[in-house]
Each structure stands twice: as C-alpha cells, then as structure tokens.
C-alpha positions in Angstrom: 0.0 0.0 0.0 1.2 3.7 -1.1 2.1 5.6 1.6 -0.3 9.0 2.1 1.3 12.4 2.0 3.6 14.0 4.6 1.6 15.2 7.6 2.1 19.2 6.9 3.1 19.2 10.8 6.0 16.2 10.0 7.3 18.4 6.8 7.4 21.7 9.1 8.9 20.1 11.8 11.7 18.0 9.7 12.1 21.4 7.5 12.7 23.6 10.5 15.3 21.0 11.7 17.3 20.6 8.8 17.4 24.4 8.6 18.9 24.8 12.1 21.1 22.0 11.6 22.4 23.1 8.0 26.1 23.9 9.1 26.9 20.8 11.7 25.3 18.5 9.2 27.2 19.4 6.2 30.2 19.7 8.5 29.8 16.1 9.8 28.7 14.4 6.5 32.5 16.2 5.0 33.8 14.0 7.8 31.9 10.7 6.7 32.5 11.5 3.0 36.2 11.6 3.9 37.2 8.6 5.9 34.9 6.4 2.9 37.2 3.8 1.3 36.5 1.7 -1.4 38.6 -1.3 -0.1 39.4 -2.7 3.1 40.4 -0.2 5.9 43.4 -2.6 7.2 44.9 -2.7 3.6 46.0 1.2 4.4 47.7 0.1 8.0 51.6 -0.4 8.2 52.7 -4.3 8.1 53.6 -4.0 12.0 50.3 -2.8 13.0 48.1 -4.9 10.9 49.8 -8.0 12.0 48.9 -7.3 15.6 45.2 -6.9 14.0 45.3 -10.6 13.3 48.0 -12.5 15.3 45.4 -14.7 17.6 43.3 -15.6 14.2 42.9 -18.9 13.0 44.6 -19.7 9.8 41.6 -19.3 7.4 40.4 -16.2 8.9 44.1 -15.0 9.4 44.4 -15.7 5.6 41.0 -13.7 4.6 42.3 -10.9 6.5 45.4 -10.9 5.0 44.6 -10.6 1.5 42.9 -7.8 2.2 39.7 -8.0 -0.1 36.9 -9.2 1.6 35.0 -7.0 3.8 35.5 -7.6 8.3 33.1 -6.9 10.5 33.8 -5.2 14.1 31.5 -6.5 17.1 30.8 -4.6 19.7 28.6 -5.9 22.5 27.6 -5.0 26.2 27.4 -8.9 26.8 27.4 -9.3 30.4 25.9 -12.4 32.5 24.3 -11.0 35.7 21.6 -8.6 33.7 19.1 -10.8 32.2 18.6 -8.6 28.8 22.8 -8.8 28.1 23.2 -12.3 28.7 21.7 -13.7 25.3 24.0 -11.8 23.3 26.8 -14.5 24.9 26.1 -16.8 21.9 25.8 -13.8 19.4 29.7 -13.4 18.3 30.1 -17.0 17.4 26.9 -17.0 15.2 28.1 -13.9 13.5 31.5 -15.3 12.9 30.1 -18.1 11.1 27.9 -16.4 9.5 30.5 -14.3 7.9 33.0 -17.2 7.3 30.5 -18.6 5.0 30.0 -15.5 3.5 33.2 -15.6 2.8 34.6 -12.3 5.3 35.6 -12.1 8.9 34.2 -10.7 11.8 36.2 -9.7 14.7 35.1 -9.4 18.3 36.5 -5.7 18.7 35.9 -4.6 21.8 32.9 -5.0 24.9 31.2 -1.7 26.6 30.0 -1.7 30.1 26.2 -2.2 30.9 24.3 -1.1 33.6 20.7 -1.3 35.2 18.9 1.3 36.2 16.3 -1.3 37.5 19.4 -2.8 39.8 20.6 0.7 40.9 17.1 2.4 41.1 17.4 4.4 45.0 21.5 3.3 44.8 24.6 5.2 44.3 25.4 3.2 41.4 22.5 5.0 39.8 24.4 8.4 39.5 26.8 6.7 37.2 24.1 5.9 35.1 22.9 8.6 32.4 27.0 9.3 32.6 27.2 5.6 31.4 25.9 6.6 28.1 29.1 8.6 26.8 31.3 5.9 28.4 29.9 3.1 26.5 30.1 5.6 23.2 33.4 6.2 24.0 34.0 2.3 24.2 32.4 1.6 21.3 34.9 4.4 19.8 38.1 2.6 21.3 36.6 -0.9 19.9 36.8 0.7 16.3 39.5 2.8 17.0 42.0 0.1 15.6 40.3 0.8 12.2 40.7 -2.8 10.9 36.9 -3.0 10.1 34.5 -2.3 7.3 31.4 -2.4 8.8 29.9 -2.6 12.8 27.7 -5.1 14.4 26.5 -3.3 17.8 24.8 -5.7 20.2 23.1 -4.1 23.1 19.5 -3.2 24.3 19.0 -1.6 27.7 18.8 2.3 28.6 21.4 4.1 28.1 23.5 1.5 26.0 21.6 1.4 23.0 22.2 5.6 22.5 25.3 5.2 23.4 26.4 2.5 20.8 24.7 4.8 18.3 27.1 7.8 18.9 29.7 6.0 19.4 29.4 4.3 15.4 28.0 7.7 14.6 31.6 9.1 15.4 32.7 6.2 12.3 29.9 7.4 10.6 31.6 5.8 7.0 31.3 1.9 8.6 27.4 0.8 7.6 26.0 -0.6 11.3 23.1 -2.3 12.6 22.2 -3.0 15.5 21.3 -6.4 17.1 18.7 -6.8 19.8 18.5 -9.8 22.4 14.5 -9.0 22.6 12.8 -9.2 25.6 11.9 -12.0 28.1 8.7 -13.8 28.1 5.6 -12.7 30.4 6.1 -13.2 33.9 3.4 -11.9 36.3 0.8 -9.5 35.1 2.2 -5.6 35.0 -1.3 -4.6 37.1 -0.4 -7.4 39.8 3.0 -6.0 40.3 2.2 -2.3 40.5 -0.4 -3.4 43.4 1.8 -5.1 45.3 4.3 -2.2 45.0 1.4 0.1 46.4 0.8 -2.4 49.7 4.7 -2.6 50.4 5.3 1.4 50.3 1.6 1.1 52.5 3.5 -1.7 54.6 0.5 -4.1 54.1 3.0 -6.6 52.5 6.2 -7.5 53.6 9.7 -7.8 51.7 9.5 -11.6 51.4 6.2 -11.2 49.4 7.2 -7.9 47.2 10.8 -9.8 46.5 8.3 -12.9 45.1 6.3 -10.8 43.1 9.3 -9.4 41.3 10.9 -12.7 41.2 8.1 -13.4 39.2 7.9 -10.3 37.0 11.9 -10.6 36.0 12.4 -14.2 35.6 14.5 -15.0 32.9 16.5 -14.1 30.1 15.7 -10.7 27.8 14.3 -7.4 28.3 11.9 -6.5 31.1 8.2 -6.6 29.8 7.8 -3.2 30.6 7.9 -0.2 28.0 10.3 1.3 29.6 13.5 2.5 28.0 15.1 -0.7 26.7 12.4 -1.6 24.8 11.7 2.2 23.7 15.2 1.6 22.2 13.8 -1.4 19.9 11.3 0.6 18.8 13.4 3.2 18.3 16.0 1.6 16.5 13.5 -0.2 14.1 11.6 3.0 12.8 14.5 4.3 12.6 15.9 1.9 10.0 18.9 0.3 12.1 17.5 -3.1 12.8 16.3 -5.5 10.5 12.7 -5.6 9.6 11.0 -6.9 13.0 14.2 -7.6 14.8 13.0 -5.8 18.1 10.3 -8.0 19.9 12.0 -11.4 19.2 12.4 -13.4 22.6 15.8 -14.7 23.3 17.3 -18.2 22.5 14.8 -19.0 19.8 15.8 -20.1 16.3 14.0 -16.8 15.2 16.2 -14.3 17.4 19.0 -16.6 16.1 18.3 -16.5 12.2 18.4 -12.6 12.7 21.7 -12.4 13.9 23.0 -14.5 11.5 21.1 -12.7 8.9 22.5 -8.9 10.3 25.4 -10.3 9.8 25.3 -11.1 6.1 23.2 -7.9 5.3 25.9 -5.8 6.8 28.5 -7.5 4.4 26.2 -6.3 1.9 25.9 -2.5 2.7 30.0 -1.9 2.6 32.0 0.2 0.1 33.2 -2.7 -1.0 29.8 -3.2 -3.0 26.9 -1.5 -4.6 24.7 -0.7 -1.5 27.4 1.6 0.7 25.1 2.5 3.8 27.6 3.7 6.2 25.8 4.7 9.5 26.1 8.5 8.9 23.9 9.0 6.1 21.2 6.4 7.5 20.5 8.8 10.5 19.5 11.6 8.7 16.6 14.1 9.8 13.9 12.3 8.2 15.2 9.5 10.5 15.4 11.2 14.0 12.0 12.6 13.0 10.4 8.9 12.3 12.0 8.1 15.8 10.7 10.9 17.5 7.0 9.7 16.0 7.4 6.4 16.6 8.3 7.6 20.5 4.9 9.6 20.4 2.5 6.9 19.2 3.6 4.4 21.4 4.2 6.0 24.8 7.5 5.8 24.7 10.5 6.2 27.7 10.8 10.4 28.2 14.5 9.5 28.6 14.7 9.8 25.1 13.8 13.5 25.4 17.4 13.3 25.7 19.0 10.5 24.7 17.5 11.5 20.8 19.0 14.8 21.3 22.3 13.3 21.9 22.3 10.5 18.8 21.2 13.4 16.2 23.9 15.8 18.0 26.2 12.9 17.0 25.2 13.0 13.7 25.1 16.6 13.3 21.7 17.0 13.6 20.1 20.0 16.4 16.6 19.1 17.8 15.1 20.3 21.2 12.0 19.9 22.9 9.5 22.3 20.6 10.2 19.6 18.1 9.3 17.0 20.1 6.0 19.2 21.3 4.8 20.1 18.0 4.9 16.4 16.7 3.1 15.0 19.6 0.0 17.5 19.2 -0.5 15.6 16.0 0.8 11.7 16.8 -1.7 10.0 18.0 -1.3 6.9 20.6 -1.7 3.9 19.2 -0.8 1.6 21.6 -0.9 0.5 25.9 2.1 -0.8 27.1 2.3 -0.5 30.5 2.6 2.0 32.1 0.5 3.3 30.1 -1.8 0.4 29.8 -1.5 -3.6 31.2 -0.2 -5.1 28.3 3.7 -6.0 27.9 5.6 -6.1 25.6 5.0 -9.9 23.9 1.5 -8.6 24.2 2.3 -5.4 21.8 4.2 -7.8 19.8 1.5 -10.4 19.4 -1.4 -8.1 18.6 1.1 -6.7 15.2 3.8 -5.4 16.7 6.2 -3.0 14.8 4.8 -4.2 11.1 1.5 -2.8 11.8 2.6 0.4 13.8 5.1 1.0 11.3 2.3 0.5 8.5 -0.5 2.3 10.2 2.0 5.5 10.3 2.9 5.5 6.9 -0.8 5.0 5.9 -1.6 7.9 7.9 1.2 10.0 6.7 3.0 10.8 10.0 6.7 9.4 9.0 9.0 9.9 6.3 8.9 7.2 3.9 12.1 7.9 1.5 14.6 7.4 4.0 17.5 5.2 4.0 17.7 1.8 5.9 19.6 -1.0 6.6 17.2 -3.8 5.4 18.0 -1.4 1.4 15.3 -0.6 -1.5 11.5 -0.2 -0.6 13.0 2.7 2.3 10.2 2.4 5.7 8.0 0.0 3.9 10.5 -2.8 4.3 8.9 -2.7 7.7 6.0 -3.2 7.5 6.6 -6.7 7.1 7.5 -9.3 9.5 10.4 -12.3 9.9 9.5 -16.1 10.0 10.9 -19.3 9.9 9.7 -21.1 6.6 11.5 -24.9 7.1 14.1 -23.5 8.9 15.1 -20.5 6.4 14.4 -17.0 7.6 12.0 -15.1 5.4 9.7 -11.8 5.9 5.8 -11.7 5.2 3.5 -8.5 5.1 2.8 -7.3 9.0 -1.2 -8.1 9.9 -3.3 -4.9 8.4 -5.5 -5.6 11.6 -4.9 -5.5 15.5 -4.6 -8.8 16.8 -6.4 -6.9 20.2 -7.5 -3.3 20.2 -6.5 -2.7 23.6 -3.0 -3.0 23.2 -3.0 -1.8 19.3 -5.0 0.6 17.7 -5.1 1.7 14.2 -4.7 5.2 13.1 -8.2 6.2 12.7 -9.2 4.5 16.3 -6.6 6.1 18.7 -6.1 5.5 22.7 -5.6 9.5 22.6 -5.6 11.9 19.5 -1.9 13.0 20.6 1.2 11.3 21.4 0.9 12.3 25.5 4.2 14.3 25.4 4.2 17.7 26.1 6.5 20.6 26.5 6.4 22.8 30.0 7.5 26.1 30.3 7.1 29.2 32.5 9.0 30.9 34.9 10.7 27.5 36.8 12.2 26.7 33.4 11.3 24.2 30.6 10.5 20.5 31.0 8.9 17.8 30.3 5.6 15.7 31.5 4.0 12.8 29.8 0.2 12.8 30.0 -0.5 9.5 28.3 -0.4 7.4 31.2 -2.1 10.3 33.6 -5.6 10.1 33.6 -7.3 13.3 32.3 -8.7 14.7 35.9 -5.0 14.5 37.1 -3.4 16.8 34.7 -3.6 19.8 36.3 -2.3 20.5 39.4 -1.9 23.8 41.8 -0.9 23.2 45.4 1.9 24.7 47.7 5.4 23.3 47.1 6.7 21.2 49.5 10.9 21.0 48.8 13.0 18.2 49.1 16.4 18.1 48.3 16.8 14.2 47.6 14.4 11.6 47.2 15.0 9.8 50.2 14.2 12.8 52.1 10.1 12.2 50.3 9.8 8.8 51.7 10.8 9.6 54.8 8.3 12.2 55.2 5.9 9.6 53.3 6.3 7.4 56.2 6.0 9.5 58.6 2.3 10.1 57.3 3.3 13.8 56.9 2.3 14.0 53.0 -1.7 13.1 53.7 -2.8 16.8 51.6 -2.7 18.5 48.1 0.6 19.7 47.5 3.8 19.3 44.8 6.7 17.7 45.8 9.8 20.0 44.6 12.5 17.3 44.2 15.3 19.4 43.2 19.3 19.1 42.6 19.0 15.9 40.9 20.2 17.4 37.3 23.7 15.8 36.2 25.6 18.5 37.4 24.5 18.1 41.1 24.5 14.0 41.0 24.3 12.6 37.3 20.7 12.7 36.9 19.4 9.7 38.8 16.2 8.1 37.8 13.7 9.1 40.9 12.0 6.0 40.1 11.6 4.4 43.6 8.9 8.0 44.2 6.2 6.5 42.0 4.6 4.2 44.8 4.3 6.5 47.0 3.0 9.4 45.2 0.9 6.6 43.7 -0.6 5.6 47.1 -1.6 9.5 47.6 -3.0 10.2 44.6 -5.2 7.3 44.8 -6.4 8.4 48.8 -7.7 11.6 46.4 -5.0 14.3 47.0 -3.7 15.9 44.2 -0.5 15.6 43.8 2.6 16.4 41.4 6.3 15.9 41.2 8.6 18.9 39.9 12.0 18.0 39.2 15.0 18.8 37.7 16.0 14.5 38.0 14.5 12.1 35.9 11.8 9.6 36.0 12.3 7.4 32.5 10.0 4.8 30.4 8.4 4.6 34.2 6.7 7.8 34.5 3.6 6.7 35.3 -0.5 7.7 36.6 0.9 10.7 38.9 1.7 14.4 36.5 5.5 14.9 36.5 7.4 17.9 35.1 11.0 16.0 34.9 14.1 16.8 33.3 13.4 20.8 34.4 16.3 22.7 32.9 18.0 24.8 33.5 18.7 22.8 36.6 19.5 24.0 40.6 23.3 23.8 39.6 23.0 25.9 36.2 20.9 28.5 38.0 17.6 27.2 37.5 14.9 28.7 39.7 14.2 25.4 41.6 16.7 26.4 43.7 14.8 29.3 44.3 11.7 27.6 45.5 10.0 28.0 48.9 7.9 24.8 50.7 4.3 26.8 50.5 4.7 28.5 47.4 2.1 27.6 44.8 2.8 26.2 41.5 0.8 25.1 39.0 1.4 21.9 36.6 -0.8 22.2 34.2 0.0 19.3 31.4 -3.3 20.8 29.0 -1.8 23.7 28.3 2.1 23.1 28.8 2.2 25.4 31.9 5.0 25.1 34.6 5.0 28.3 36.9 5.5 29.0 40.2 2.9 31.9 41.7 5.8 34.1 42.9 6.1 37.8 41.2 8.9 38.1 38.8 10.7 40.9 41.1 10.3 38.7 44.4 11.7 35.6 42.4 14.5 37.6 41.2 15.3 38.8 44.5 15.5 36.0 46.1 18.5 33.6 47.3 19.6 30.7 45.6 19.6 27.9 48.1 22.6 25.6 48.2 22.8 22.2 49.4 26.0 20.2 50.1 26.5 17.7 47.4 29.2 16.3 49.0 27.9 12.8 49.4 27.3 12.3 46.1 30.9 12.8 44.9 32.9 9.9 46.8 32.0 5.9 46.9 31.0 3.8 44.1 32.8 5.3 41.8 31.9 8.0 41.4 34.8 10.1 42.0 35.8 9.5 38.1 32.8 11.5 37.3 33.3 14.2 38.4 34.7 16.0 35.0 31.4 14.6 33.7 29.3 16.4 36.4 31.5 19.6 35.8 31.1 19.4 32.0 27.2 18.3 31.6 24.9 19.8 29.8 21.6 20.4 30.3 18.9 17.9 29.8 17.5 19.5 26.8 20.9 19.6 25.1 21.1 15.7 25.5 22.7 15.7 28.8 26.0 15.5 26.4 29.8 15.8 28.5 31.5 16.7 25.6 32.3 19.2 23.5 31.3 20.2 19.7 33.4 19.0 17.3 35.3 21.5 15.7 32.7 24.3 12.9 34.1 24.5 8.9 36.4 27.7 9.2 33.7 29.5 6.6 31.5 29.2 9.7 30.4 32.6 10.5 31.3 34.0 14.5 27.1 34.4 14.6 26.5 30.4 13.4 29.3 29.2 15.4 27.7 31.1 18.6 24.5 30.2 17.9 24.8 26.5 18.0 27.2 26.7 20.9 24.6 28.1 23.3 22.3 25.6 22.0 24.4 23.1 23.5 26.3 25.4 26.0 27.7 23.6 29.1 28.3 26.8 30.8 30.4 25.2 33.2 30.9 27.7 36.3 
C-alpha cells in the first residue's frame, strides 16, 4: 500500500530541523565522506600494525584478512551475564562469525562496553553513574573501532542508556554501515497490574519484603528485556523506525531459532551494505533528519520512555543533527497513541508484539502519513516500507511476510483512525521554573492539572521519609530538586512513584517537579521531569519555597510558580552540600562529567562540539554553541 502524504506538521517540523542544523550537518557528512574507502580499511595500515590486527586468528580467517579484499566486521557488544537482557547476546559473536565465514569475510570481536541497570541501581549510588554511562559506553564503542581494521559494525546491546550510546559512538565512524542487534525481551512473567499493586501495599507496609521480592521474582524471571515499556524496549522501537534493525528484529524473545536467524542474517546484510559493493550504507547517512524525526513519531505513538527527550538529542547531535523539545512538542500535538504498554496500559511487551507489533505500527504511520517514507535503511530498496513486514521461519530458512493490516487486540493496538488518545501524551512545559517535560499518556485526564503549595526536598529519600512519617496526607507538589547531572548525574527518581501513587489514589492531588529524571516509568501521577535549567545551572528550583504555589498544568504546557517576577528575582539561591554524592562507588571519576554536563534539553552530552568548517560565521558558530552550552561555572 502507497504511503499518504507527509503530515504538513511532519514536513514543518523535519524542514525547521534541517534548517537549524544546516552547518553541523554538512560539516559532519565532510567528515563521513572523507574517511569512505573503497577497499578494506586494514589494507592502508603499516605491516607492523596490521599483524597485531590478526596475530590470535585462525589460519583461514588469518588468511581472509590478510589478502585484504573481503569485507570484516567489528563487534561490539555489552554482553554481560548478571543482567538478564545482556546475557543472550553470549552466543551472538560465534553466530556472527560463522555467518560471515561462509560468507566468505571475517568478523572480529572488537571490543565489549559496560552495561548497567537502572532497574538494579534504582534508589543506589550506582544509579548516579548511570545517564554518565551513556558517553562511556560511546566512548567504548569508539576505542573498539579505534583500531580501524573493520568495514562495517555489528552493535549488540539493548538496555537504557547503552543502545544511545552504541549509536554515537558508530555515529563518530559514521563511514562503517551498522546495525544493531537486539537480544528481545523476556517472556511474560506476572501481570504488570499485579505488580504495581503489590508495590502500592509494600510502600503502605500491608506486605512485607518476602512477598514484594516474590512478586518481582516473578515479574523478571528470565533471560531478555523486562516486559515493561520502559527505555530498553523504547530503544527497539526506536532503533527499528528508525531503520537500524532489520525488519521486525526488536520484539523477538531470546534463545529462539527466530532471534537466532536474525543475527545470522545482520550479519550477512551488513556484508552487503559496505564500500566494497553497490549498496554503501555507512551509518552516517542512515541517520538523517527524516530518520530522527520517524523516531521521535514512533516515541509519540507508542508512549514511549521520556528519557529519550534526551538521549535522541544526543544521537542526532552525534550525527550533526540539532533538535530540542518544541520539536518533540509540535509532533506529539499531531501523533496519535496507538498503543498501551504499560505503564501506560496492562499489556507487555510480547502482548504489543502479538497483537502486530512494529509491522502494523510502522504501517498504520505511513498510511496515515505521519513518518518519512524515503529514508535510507539497513534492510536497502522499498526505504520504511520494508517494515511493515515481519520475519518467520519457513523450514528452517528466515524469510519476511507483510505485517497483519488488523490489531490482533485493540487494547493493546489501535489503528490510526481508532486512537487511545488523538496526541502522542508528550508535552513541552514552560514558565518561569524553566522548561521540562511531563507525559500525559499514562495520567488520567482529571489529574493533569495540578496547583498546590510546594513542599521541597532536596533528595528523594528525604520524600519517603516524610511519606512514612504520614506527613504528605494533603494537596501539595513535591519540589525534588538538585537531581540534574551536574548536582549528582541525573538519577532516575523511580523508587517515588509508589508513593506518590498511594496519595493520589487516597484523592490528594498531587505532582512531582524536578530537575531529575523519572524514564520509560513515568507513570499515573503528573511529573514535570528533566526541568532545565537545573539547581546547579541556576535554574529557579533552587529558588523555590515549601508553601509556594505552583501550578502543573499538562493541558496547556504550563510550569509556573505563583511568585512575582521581582520577588523571584530577588531571592537567594539555596545551596545544598552535594558532598555525598561525589565519593563511593565510583563516582569520584565522574566528576569532570558532572563539571562538564549539559543540560537535559541539550542531551545531557559531557562533551564538546566538534570543531565548525572555518567558513563558519562567528554568529552560526555562537548560535549553535549556546544551543548546547555547558556553561560550566
């Protein structure tokens, strides 16, 4: 089926970012166009340095490598064996080798990137290392390729901030074609709605540990992704609409002879999109601004993590693309929801994936015009369309068949014309506390608007005490401030959602305004998150008195504190002593990331631009440098 015309909203939207981006685009594509070879990178290193490139090889592999003609692949994987989504991707290398042995190439295993949980380290120090993690593991995934011995890159990771960071890290080799390879997620444990109650009776203490540790036990039980829609599997989606996967790769379940003919299959498609043939897709011109816009929609209609609010600013940053959060506002006043993942419904994931999964998103929002069809992807000619079909095993032999036209169950998957909402639930706050973000999607209608007196809290556990205490039993917003990655790294306040949960439900109205994060879990309860600028960068949070009055209002993108201008103004900036947060765990070898961070809206990013075409004029160079100032004091 023909795709309909470009939503006028899409074209505006795509058009104003290509405009703003004009310079750093054409700047980084220079960079791609230059390191492109057409033959094998290690037939340009010195005889010394490409013998240590393949000194441990066998001797057929040693011998393809040698003569220098056939294409080698570079792997690069965040296996680990304690985090259930990373452990599948153990057997991956050797099913990749073989594939490209008998494809007649080499792939290498070039180098392994740390991954993290935030589910593990939710409420833990460890959890200040983690939106920091994201420009280690793109570093690692730099260092891997570093060696420049390889043609193309296999990336093999799934979880929060692992996924973004693989991308900019092969965004930085953006000549090497890439595709990434997903573990997909586990299968169903217990039901989503079971869990959250039992969550709700242990922060009410009507349950003990021993029964919430069962019910989780049961919720995370084996290998893959957690069920949830949280940020792993808003990655998948992510990285399929956005034409880095292969056609239905990201739903998948691990250790079946599906998951297993994709990897072997990204492995020979990969071969297949070098310089060395007639299908060069390096990396850097697949993520173009139709395709950060497709990912932004696909985001929107399914509900999708708000930690890619920035983590998507960061990747198109990488590939010299500028967005920011009117972009993602504008899009989601004409996206509508299509599906209920929970938390924004009861379904899982293998639910989604069952009722049509990615083939009929991807279908229903091309039909309805609402993503760019004409882009570039890994899976080659037909552009999006290629996926709107999904993989299958036909005797053994992996082929792809058209995506169901029809829900398998409307209320998990809706079509176009038969939204959940008529917008994608994302919305864009501002007024005089700064800008931020709240999804509404998963916030029922009567709860999106809230004005109460502040009450301020300087960490999280500082909420839950008073929580316990019984102290929080009234209307009010809960100011959790100096949580932005300058102050501690931006730790997911993930832990606050029972509680806030519990109060809302005993018919208090009640918000959360913070300058932290709160991920794919934001959940029933309005949060403004990710408010920037943050405490540390001046932001007026640190400005804010318990009592004062502010309003949260996610209809009409409101976020303002009822405090005159001049008062506001005149006012102190409170400081708290962060000094806590800078020793144990590690977190000592942040610190030049706290010091260097940007602000949420700028992707969080710890680095600096690369360096502007000397043409660049002194007003361009500017511009984009306070788009993604650090402003480090």
């Amino acid at each position: 089926m023909a795709s309909s015309a470009l939503n006028p909203v899409v074209r505006m939207v795509t058009d104003r970012i290509r405009k703003r981006s004009k310079t750093s685009r054409e700047s980084y594509l220079a960079h791609v166009d230059r390191s492109a070879r057409s033959n094998p990178a290690r037939a340009a290193l010195s005889c010394t340095n490409f013998a240590h490139g393949f000194a441990a090889f066998d001797a057929h592999d040693k011998l393809v490598l040698r003569q220098a003609r056939q294409p080698n692949i570079a792997i690069v994987s965040s296996y680990n064996d304690m985090l259930s989504a990373h452990q599948p991707l153990e057997r991956f290398p050797q099913i990749i080798k073989n594939a490209a042995r008998e494809a007649g190439a080499v792939a290498q295993f070039a180098g392994g990137t740390p991954a993290m949980c935030d589910g593990v380290t939710q409420g833990e120090p460890g959890m200040e290392l983690s939106l920091f993690s994201r420009d280690v593991i793109a570093m690692a995934t730099a260092v891997a390729l570093s060696h420049n011995m390889f043609d193309a890159t296999l990336c093999l990771g799934i979880c929060d901030k692992i996924v973004p960071g693989l991308v900019i890290g092969a965004l930085h080799f953006g000549h090497l074609p890439t595709i990434l390879v997903p573990g997909g997620p586990m299968t169903s444990g217990m039901s989503n709605a079971e869990k959250a109650s039992i969550r709700q009776l242990f922060a009410q203490g009507k349950v003990g540990r021993d029964e919430l540790l069962e019910s989780e036990a049961k919720s995370y039980h084996g290998p893959g992704t957690c069920t949830f829609y949280g940020t792993a599997n808003s990655n998948q989606m992510l990285m399929e609409i956005m034409g880095l996967h292969l056609p239905g790769a990201a739903f998948v379940n691990p250790n079946t002879p599906l998951r297993d003919a994709l990897t072997d299959a990204a492995a020979r498609r990969v071969l297949q999109l070098t310089a060395l043939g007639n299908t060069f897709a390096p990396i850097g011109r697949v993520v173009d601004e139709r395709a950060i816009v497709n990912g932004i929609v696909g985001l929107l209609a399914t509900g999708g993590s708000t930690n890619h609010t920035i983590h998507l600013v960061a990747m198109a940053h990488a590939a010299g693309i500028v967005i920011d959060w009117n972009d993602f506002n504008d899009l989601s006043a004409v996206v509508p929801l299509l599906a209920r993942i929970y938390p924004n419904g009861s379904a899982d994931v293998n639910h989604f994936h069952a009722a049509g999964g990615m083939g009929f998103l991807i279908g229903q929002l091309l039909d309805a015009g609402l993503v760019h069809a004409d882009v570039t992807t890994v899976a080659g000619a037909g552009g999006l369309a290629r996926y709107r079909e999904e993989p299958f095993l036909d005797n053994g032999k992996l082929s792809w068949r058209a995506a169901p036209d029809k829900s398998g169950d409307d209320t998990v998957l809706r079509p176009a014309n038969a939204p959940f909402a008529a917008d994608g639930g994302l919305k864009l706050l501002s007024g005089n506390l700064g800008r931020a973000v709240i999804k509404v999607s998963a916030v029922k209608p009567e709860h999106r608007v809230v004005e109460a007196p502040a009450i301020v809290f300087n960490d999280q556990a500082e909420l839950m005490h008073a929580f316990d205490r019984g102290e929080l039993k009234r209307d009010f917003v809960a100011v959790v401030r100096f949580q932005g990655p300058r102050a501690n790294g931006m730790p997911e306040l993930h832990k606050l959602t029972p509680p806030l949960g519990v109060l809302q439900d005993q018919g208090f109205k009640v918000a959360l305004v913070t300058d932290g994060r709160m991920s794919g879990a934001s959940g029933k309860v309005p949060a403004a998150i990710h408010v920037t600028p943050e405490c540390l960068a001046g932001g007026a949070l640190a400005k804010v008195r318990t009592g004062d009055v502010i309003r949260v209002d996610g209809n009409t993108g409101v976020l303002q504190v009822n405090v005159a201008d001049d008062e506001l103004a005149r006012r102190a900036t409170d400081e708290v002593d962060l000094t806590e947060y800078r020793y144990g765990f590690g977190r000592e070898l942040f610190e030049v990331f706290r010091a260097n961070a940007a602000g949420a809206e700028q992707g969080g990013m710890t680095y600096v631009l690369p360096p502007q075409p000397r043409s660049q004029t002194h007003n361009e160079r500017d511009r984009i440098h306070d788009h993604f100032a650090l402003d480090v004091r």
